[in-house]
N, C-alpha and C positions, 0 to 999 in steps of 0.2 A: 216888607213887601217884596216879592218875587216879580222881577223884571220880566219885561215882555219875551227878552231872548229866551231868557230859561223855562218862562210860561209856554214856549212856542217846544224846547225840545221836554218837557215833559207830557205835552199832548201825545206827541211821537207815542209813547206806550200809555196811554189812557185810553182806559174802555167808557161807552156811553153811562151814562149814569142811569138810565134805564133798566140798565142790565147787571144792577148790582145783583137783585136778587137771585141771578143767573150762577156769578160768580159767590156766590152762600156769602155775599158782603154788607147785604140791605142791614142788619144789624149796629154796624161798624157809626163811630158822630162820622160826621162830613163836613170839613170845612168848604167855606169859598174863598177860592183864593187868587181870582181876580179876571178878568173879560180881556177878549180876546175880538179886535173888528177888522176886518177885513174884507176886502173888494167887492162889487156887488152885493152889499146886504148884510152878508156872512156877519154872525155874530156867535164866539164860542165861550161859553163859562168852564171855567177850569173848578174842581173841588180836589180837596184831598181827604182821605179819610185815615181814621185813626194807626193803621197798620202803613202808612205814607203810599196808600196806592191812590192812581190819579183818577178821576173821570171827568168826563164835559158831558152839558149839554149842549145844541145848538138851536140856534134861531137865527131868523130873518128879520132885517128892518122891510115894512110895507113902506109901498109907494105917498102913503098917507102920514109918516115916520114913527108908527106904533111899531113894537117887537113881540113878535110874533111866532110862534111855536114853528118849527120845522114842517108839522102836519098841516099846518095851517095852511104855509105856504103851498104848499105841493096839491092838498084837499080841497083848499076854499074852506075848513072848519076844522075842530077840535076833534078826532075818535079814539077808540080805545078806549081806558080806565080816566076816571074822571078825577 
């Protein structure tokens, strides 16, 4: 299990997991490799994928303490690809 500290500096160079297929990566397994929470809400998922590059999602915890997509938060709903 990869400690918080090291989960914190390998975000430093992680792209969105979004944008693998940006990066010619969507291919690659992906692990997860462990949650990231912090202040106000923030919540980051860390993955690694098979060539050890890093990506995160993010999300928000709601006022209601569901976790909630990033779009959601900002939107009020889910868009884009489903």
């Amino acid at each position: 299990m990869m400690t918080q500290e090291k989960m914190e500096e390998r975000l430093k160079s992680a792209y969105t997991y979004e944008n693998r297929a940006g990066h010619e990566k969507e291919h690659l397994e992906i692990e997860f490799v462990g949650r990231l929470v912090r202040p106000h809400g923030r919540i980051v998922d860390l993955y690694v994928d098979s060539e050890n590059g890093y990506w995160f999602k993010e999300f928000r915890q709601a006022q209601d303490g569901r976790i909630i997509t990033l779009e959601e938060a900002i939107f009020g709903r889910k868009i884009g690809k489903e």
